[in-house]
Structures are given as structure tokens and as C-alpha cells.
N, C-alpha and C positions, 0 to 999 in steps of 0.2 A: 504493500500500500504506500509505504515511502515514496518509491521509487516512481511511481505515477503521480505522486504530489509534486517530486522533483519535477519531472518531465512536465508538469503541465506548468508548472511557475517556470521552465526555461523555455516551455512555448509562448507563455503570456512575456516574458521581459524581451524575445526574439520581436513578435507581433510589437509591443509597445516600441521601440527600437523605431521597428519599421513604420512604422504608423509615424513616430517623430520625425521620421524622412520626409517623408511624404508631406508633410502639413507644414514644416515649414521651408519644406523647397532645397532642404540642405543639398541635395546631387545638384541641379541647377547651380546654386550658391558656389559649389566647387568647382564648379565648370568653367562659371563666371569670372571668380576671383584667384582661380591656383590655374586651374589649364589653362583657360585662353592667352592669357598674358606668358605664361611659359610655352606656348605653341607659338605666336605673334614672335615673342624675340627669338627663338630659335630658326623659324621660316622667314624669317625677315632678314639675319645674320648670314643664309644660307649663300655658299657660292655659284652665283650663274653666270652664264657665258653670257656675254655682249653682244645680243642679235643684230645688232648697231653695226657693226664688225665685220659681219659676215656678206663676201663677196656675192654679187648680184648672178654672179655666170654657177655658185653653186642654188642659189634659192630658185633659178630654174631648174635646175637638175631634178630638184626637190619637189617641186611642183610637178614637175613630167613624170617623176616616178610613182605619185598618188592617184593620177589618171589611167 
């Protein structure tokens, strides 16, 4: 009988847990304020090539080969 008392108070503190997510948005919240800004500087810092750069006689090449 213990042991089903356990289990149902680590199902209710699981549920309340998850129920506090939900209500105040906290995934959102972390999305918001820890990923995006650590997604933003790291794709932003990111090295790319200079399509500025790139010779007109290959961005035909380029084009002819998509056709």
C-alpha cells in the first residue's frame, strides 16, 4: 500500500510540475530568453562566403546546371 501512495504522490508532483509549464509558459520563456539569443549570436558569428565575390562566368555555370 506504501508503495502506491509513493507512486501516486510522484505522479501528482510529475503532473503539478507539468501543469506549472504549461501555465506559465516557462518552454516559451526559455526559448525566448536562453535559445534564441544563443542561436542569433552563434548564426550571426557564423563564416560565409562572399556571394559579392563570386565570378559572373561561374553563377552561369550555376544556373545552367539547375535547368
Amino acid at each position: 500500500m506504501k508503495i502506491i501512495i509513493k507512486i501516486i504522490g510522484i505522479l501528482a508532483a510529475v503532473y503539478a510540475a507539468l501543469f506549472a509549464i504549461f501555465y506559465f509558459d516557462l518552454d516559451g520563456k526559455l526559448l525566448y530568453y536562453v535559445w534564441e539569443p544563443f542561436a542569433v549570436r552563434h548564426f550571426d558569428n557564423m563564416k560565409r562566403k562572399d556571394n559579392t565575390q563570386t565570378p559572373y562566368e561561374m553563377k552561369d555555370a550555376i544556373l545552367n546546371d539547375r535547368a
